[in-house]
N, C-alpha and C positions, 0 to 999 in steps of 0.2 A: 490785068491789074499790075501796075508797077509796084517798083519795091516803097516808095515812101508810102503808097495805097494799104500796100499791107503791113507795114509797120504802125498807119495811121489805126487800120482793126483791129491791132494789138495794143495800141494802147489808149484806147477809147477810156475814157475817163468813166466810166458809171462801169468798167469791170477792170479795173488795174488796177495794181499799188506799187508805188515804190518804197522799197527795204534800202537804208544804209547800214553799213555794216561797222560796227565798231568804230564808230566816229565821235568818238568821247575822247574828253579830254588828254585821260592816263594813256592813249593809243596814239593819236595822232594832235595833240595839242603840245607846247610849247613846254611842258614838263613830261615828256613823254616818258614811259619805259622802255620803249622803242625808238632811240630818235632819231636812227636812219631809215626807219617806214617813217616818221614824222616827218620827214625836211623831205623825203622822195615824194609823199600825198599832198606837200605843198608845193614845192618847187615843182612838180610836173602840173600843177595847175587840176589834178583830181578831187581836191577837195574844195576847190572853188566850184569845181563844176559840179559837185554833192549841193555845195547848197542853192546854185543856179538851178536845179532840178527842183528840191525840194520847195524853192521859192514858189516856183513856177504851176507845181503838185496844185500846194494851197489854190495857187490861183484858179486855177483848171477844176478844181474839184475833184481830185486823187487825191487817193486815201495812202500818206503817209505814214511806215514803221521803223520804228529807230529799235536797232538789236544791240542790245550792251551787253560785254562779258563782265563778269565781275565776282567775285568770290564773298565769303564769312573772311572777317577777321581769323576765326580760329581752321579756317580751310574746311570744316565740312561738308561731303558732297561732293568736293572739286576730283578732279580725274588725277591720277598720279601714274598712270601706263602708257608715259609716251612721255620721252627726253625734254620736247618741249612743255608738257607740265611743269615739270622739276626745276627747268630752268625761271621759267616765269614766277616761283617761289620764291627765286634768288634777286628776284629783280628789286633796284632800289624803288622805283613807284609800284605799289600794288593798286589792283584795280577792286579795292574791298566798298562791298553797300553803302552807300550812302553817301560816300567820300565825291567831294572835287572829281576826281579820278575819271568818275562812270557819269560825267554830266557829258551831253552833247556837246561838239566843240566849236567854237568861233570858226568859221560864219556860216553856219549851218543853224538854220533859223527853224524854231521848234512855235507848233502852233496848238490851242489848245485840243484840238481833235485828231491832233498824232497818237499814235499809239507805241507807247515802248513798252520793249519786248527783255525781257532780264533773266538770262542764264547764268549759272552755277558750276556748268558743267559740259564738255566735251568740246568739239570743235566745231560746231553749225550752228549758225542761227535759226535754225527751224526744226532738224529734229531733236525733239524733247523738250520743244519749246510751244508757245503758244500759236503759232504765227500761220500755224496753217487752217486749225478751228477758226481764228479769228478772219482768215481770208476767206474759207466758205460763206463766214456768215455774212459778208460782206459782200457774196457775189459776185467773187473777183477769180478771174481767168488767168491774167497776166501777171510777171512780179518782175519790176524792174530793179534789179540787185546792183547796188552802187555802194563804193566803200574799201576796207583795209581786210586782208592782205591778200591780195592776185596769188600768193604760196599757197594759203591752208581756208580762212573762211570763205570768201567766195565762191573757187571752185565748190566747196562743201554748199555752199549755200543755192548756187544753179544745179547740182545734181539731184539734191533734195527736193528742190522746185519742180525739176523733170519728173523724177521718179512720184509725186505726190500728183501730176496731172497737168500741170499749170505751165503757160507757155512762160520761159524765161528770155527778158531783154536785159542787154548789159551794152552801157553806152560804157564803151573802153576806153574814153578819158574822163569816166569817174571812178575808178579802180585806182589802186597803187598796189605795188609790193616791192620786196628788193631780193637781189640787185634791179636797178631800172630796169634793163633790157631780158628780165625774165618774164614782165605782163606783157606784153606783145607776144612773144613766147608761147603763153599760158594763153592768152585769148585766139591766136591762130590755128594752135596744133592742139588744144582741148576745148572751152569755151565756146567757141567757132561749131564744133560739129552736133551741141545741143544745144544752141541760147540762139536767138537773132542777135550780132551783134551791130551795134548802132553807133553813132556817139551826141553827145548832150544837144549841140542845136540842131540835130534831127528829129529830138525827141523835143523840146519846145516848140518847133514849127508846129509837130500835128498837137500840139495840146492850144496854141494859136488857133486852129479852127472851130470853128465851129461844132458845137458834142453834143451829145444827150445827155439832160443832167442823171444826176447820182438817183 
């Protein structure tokens, strides 16, 4: 079997999902609190390719999750034992409930049968979050993790995926982080040795053929 063969068994639509990671407004949109991860997730062309996936999800029949971080106005719950908490405190956009902040970002296209995923707390999109009950219940095998930051969620979010059972795909020009030349980095010499790593029209080719519905 070749390699797009078994990339295509991995991502067979009636047992995969694709996860974006922190692709809200307050993180990589146009007001960002970060906005040299914003202009890197755009200018490398990674969050086009977030929502060329996600387009594609809908179409295919993958079951779409959007993981937003996001705090209380008053910070309850939120982590404060790690330098990067504290600083994100300082930050002039907070990414507090309900706000602009934590909405999914242009042009990442949200459908009514997505599922978002909304943490409080810590650095993963998955543990302490909903996202792995809901992937069992779903009869999903696969998590293809696309999104912000190749630094801290990501890597968090493919090791969580490994260690919880679940094969992890990461098409590597749907990630960002900075500096640029630290995701290639991060996807060779760590990502590389537990995730298949792919990139976007590899993964719409096998979602183009022909599947088993959901």
């Amino acid at each position: 079997m070749g390699a797009q063969e078994r990339l295509g068994e991995l991502l067979e639509p009636a047992a995969a999902a694709l996860l974006t990671v922190e692709c809200q407004r307050g993180v990589v949109g146009p007001d960002s609190a970060l906005p040299e991860l914003a202009q890197e997730a755009r200018s490398s062309g990674a969050l086009t390719n977030v929502a060329r996936l996600v387009a594609a999800a809908h179409d295919a029949g993958v079951q779409v999750l959007h993981a937003v971080a996001e705090r209380r106005p008053d910070g309850r719950g939120a982590n404060r034992n790690a330098r990067l908490f504290r600083a994100a405190e300082r930050l002039p956009v907070q990414q507090l409930s309900g706000s602009t902040a934590v909405r999914i970002a242009d042009p990442v296209p949200v459908a009514d049968e997505d599922l978002i995923v909304r943490r409080l707390h810590g650095l993963s999109p998955i543990a302490g979050t909903d996202v792995d009950a809901l992937l069992r219940n779903l009869g999903c095998r696969t998590l293809i993790v696309t999104g912000v930051s190749a630094n801290v969620a990501i890597p968090n979010a493919v090791f969580d995926a490994v260690n919880l059972g679940y094969a992890a795909v990461v098409p590597a020009d749907a990630i960002a982080g900075v500096p640029p030349e630290y995701t290639p980095a991060m996807v060779r010499h760590t990502l590389a040795l537990v995730a298949t790593v792919t990139a976007t029209d590899e993964v719409l080719a096998c979602w183009k053929r022909p599947h088993r519905p959901r």
